[in-house]
C-alpha positions as CSV (number, residue, x, y, z in Angstrom):
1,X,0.0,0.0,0.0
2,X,2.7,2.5,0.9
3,X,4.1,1.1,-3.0
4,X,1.0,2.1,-4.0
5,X,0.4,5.6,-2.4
6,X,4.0,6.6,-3.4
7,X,3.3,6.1,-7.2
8,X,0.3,8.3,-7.1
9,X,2.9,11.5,-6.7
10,X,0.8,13.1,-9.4
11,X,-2.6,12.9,-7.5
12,X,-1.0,13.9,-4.2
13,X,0.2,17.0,-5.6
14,X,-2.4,18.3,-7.8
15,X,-4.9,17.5,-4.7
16,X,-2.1,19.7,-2.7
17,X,-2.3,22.2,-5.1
18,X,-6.2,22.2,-5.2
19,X,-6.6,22.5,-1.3
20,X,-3.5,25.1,-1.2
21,X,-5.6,27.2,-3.6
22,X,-9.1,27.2,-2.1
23,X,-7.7,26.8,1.5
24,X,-4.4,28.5,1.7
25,X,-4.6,28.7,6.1
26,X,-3.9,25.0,5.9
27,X,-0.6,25.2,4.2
28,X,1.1,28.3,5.5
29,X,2.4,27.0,8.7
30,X,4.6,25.4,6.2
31,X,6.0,28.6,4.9
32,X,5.4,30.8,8.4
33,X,6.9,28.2,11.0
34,X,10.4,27.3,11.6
35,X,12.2,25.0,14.6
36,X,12.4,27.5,17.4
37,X,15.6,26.2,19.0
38,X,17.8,26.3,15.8
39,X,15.9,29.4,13.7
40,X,15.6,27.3,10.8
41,X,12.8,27.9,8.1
42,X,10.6,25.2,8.9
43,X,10.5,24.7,4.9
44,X,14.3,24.4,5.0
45,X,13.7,21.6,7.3
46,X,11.4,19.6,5.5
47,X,12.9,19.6,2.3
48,X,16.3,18.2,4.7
49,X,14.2,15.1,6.0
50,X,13.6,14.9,1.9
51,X,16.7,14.4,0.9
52,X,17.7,12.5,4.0
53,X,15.0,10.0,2.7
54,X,17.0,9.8,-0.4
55,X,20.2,9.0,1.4
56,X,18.5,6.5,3.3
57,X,17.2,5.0,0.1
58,X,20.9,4.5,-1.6
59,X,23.0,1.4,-0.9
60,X,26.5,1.3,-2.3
61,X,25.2,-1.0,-4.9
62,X,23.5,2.3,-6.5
63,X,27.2,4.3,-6.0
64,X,28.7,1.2,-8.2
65,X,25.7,1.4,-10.4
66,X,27.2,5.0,-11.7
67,X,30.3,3.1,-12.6
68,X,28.5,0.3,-14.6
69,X,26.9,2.7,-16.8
70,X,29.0,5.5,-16.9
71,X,28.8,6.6,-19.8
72,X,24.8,7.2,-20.2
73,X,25.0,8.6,-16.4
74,X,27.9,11.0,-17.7
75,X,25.2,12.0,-20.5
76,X,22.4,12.1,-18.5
77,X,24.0,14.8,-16.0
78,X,25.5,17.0,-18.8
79,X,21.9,17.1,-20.3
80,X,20.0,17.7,-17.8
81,X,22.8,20.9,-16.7
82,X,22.4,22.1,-19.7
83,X,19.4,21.9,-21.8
84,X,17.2,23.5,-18.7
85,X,19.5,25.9,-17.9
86,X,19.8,27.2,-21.3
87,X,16.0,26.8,-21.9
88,X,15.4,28.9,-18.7
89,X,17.2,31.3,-19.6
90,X,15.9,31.6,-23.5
91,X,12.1,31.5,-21.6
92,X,12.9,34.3,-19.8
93,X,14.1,36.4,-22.3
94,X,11.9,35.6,-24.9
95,X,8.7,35.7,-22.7
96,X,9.9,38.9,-21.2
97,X,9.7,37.7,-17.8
98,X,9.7,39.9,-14.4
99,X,12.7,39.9,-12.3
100,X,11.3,37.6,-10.1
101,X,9.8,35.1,-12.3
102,X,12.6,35.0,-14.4
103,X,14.9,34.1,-11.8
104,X,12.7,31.9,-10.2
105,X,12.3,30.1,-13.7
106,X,16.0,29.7,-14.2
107,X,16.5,28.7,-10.5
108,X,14.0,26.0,-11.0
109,X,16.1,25.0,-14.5
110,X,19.3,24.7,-12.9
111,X,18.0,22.0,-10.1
112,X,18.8,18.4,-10.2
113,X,16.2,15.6,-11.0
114,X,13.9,14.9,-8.6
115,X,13.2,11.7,-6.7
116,X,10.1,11.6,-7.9
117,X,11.5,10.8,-11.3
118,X,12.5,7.0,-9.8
119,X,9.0,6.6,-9.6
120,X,7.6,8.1,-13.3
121,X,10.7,5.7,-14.5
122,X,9.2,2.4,-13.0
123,X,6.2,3.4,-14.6
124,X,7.3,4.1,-17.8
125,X,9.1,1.0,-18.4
126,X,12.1,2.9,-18.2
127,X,15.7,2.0,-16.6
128,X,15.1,2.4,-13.0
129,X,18.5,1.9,-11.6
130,X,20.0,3.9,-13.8
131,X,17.3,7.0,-13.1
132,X,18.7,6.1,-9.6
133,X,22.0,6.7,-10.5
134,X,21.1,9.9,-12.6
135,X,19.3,11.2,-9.5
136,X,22.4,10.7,-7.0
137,X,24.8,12.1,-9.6
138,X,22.6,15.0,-10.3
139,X,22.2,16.2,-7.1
140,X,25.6,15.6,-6.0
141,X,26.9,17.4,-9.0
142,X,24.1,20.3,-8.0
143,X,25.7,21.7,-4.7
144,X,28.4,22.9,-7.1
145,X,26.4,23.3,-10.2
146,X,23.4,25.2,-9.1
147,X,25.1,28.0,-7.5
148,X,26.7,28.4,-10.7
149,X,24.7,28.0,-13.1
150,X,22.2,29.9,-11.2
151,X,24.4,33.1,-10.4
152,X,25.4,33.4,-14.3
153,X,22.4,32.9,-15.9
154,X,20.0,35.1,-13.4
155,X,23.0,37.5,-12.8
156,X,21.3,39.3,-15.9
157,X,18.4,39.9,-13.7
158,X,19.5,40.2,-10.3
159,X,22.9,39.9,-8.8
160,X,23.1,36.3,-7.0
161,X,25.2,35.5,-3.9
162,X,26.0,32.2,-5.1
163,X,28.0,31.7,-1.8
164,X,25.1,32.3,-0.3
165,X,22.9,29.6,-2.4
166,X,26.2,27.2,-1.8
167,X,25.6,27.2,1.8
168,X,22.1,26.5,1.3
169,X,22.9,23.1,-1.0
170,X,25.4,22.1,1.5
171,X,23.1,22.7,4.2
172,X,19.6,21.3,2.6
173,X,21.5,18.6,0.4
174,X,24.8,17.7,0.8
175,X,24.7,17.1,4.7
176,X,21.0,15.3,4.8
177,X,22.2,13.1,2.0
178,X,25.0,11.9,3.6
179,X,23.7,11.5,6.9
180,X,21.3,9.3,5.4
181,X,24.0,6.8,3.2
182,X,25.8,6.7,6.7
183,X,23.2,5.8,8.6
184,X,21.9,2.8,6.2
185,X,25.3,1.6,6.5
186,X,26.2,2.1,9.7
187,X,22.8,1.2,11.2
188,X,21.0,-1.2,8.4
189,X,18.8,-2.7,10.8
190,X,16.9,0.0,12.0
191,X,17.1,2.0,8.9
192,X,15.8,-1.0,7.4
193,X,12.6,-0.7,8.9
194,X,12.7,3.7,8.1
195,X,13.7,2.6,4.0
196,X,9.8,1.4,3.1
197,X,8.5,4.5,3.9
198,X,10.7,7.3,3.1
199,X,9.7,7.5,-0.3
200,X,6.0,8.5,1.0
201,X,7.2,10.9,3.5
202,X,9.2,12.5,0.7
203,X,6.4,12.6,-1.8
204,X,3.9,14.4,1.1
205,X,6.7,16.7,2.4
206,X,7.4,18.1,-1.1
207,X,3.5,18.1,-1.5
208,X,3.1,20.3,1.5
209,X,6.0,22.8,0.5
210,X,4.6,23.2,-2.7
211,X,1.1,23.8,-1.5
212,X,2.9,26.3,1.3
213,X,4.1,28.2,-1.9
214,X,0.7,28.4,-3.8
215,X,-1.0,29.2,-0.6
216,X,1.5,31.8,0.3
217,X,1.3,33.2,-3.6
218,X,-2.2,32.7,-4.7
219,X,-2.5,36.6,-5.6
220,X,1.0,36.6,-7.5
221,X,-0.4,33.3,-9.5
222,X,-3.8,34.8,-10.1
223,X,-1.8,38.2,-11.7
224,X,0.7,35.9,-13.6
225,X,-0.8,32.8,-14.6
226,X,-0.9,33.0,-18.1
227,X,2.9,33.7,-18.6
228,X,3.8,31.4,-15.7
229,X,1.9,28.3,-17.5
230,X,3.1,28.6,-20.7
231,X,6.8,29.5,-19.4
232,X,6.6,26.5,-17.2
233,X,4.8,24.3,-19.8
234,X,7.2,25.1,-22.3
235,X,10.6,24.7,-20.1
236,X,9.8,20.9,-18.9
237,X,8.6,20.2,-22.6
238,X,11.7,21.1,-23.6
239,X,13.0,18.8,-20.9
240,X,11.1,15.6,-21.9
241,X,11.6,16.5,-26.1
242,X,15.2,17.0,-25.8
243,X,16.4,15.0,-23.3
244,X,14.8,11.7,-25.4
245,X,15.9,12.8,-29.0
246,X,19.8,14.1,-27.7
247,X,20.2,10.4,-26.0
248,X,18.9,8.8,-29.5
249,X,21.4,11.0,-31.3
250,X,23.8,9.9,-29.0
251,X,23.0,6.1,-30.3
252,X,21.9,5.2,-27.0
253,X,18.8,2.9,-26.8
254,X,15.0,2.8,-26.0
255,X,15.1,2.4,-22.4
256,X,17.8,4.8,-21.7
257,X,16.3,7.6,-24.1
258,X,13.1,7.2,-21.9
259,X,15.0,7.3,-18.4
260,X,17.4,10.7,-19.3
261,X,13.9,11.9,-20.8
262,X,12.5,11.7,-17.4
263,X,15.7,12.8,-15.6
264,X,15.9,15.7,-17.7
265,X,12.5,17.2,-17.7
266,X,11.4,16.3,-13.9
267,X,13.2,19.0,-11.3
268,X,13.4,19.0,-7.9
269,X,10.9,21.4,-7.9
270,X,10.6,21.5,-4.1
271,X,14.4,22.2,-3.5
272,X,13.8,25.5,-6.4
273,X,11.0,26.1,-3.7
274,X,13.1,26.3,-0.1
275,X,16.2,27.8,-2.4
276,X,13.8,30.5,-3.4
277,X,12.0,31.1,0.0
278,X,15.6,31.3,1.9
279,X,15.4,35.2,3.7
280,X,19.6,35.2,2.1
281,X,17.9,35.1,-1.3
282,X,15.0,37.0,-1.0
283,X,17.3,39.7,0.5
284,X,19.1,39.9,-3.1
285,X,16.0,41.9,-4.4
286,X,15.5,45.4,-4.0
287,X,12.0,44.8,-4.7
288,X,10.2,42.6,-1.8
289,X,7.5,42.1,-4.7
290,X,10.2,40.3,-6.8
291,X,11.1,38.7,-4.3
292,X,7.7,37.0,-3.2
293,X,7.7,36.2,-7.2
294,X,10.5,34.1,-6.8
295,X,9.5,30.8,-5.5
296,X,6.2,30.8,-7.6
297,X,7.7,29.1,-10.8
298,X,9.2,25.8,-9.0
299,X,5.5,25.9,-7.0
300,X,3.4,25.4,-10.4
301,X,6.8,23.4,-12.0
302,X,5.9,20.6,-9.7
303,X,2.8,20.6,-10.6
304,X,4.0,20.4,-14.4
305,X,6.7,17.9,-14.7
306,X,4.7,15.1,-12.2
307,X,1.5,15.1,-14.7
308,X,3.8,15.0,-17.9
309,X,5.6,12.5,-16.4
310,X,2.7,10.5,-15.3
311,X,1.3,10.6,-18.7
312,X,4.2,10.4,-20.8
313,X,5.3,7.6,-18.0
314,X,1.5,6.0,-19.6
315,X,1.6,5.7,-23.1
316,X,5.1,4.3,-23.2
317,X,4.4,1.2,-20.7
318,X,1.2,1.2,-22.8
319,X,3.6,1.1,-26.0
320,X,5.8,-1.4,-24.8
321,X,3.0,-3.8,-23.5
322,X,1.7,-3.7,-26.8
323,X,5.2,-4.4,-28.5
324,X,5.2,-7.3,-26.1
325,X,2.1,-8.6,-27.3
């Protein structure tokens, strides 16, 4: 059942984002709270339990995986840094984007994969360990990548600290991460019994930041939503269309074209969300408007990638079981 609840990510977060909407006081605790005897953003500390379910998820069988295939995991991480930056940056521009949303957009670009992708990969008939192994490299490679990638491309917009956003992967990322391979091997029997669930706590965390975010935003949405869901629409197309048709050109095959596909166009939305809500980047606006802008694109990009995923994730296991047939 837990199996079962986890792979209905798409439902769980649309029904987030639907209660957020029409009932925003019971999601901004999310967004208002924070853990009284260390200061931290409550938000901040979700999203570390997140990825601290991810750690606790990896074995060192998934570490040796990246060397069994390293050649599609090399090509999976080089794509997914660098056709959403790049298509972040392009939607920005060519949309003509705020300050705010345009750096939120690119923010969101510049994340790794999300776990959620794992999930969408298993559905979609995909390569699941290696979407593993894209997931882990990707986000290891992000605590360097996104600062960077983040601070050039949205320096046209607003100057970025990206010490500042470094801090914050290390913090949020890195550390939980970690903690969480470290415990698993240190401690497999009781994280044995934490493993099952994690996944599910992870899916309804990242649903309640999101839903913090719309709840917290619902004006900004209203005012933007047309650009916002085209911009948003049009980056994680991108995404899905180019991650699958560069990994073709690249001769590599079926399975692996659909598992960068998914690696590619599914962000961790919900890490663009805490980066976003941090009071260190916020304070790099001059404009507190801006500023509250900011976190709105990885809020609705959740909401994105998850349904294409679910239903690109649909007709290809319905492809395949008819090939089989």
């Amino acid at each position: 059942m837990i199996g079962w609840a986890t792979r209905l990510f798409a439902f769980w977060t649309l029904a987030g984002t639907m209660l957020a909407w029409f009932f925003p006081p019971l999601f901004l605790w999310v967004v208002d709270g924070s853990i009284v005897p260390f200061g931290q953003p409550l938000v901040s500390v979700m999203l570390g339990v997140v990825m601290l379910g991810m750690g606790l998820t990896l074995t060192l069988d998934d570490f040796r995986g990246v060397l069994r295939m390293p050649r599609a995991v090399l090509a999976g991480v080089v794509l997914q840094f660098s056709i959403m930056p790049l298509a972040g940056i392009v939607l920005a521009t060519l949309l003509g984007l705020e300050g705010g949303l345009a750096v939120g957009l690119i923010l969101v670009a510049c994340c790794p994969g999300g776990t959620a992708s794992n999930v969408i990969s298993y559905l979609a008939r995909a390569n699941v360990a290696l979407s593993v192994a894209m997931t882990m490299a990707s986000t290891l490679v992000a605590v360097v990548a996104t600062p960077l990638l983040t601070g050039w491309l949205a320096g046209v917009f607003v100057e970025i600290d990206r010490w500042a956003l470094f801090r914050s992967m290390i913090a949020v990322v890195l550390v939980p991460v970690v903690l969480g391979v470290a415990l698993r091997a240190l401690m497999p029997d009781a994280t044995r019994n934490i493993e099952p669930i994690a996944p599910l706590v992870s899916v309804l965390l990242v649903v309640l930041i999101v839903g913090a975010i719309v709840a917290r935003s619902k004006d900004l949405i209203s005012q933007h939503a047309g650009i916002l869901l085209l911009a948003l629409f049009l980056l994680h197309a991108a995404g899905f269309a180019l991650g699958y048709l560069l990994t073709r050109v690249l001769r590599f095959d079926e399975e692996i074209a659909r598992t960068v596909s998914i690696e590619v166009g599914m962000q961790n939305s919900g890490l663009g969300s805490t980066l976003a809500s941090t009071p260190s980047f916020a304070a790099q606006f001059a404009n507190p408007l801006q500023a509250a802008l900011a976190p709105v694109p990885s809020a609705i990009s959740a909401v994105y990638h998850v349904v294409i995923g679910s239903l690109l994730a649909s007709w290809w296991r319905r492809r395949t079981e008819e090939e089989e047939v």
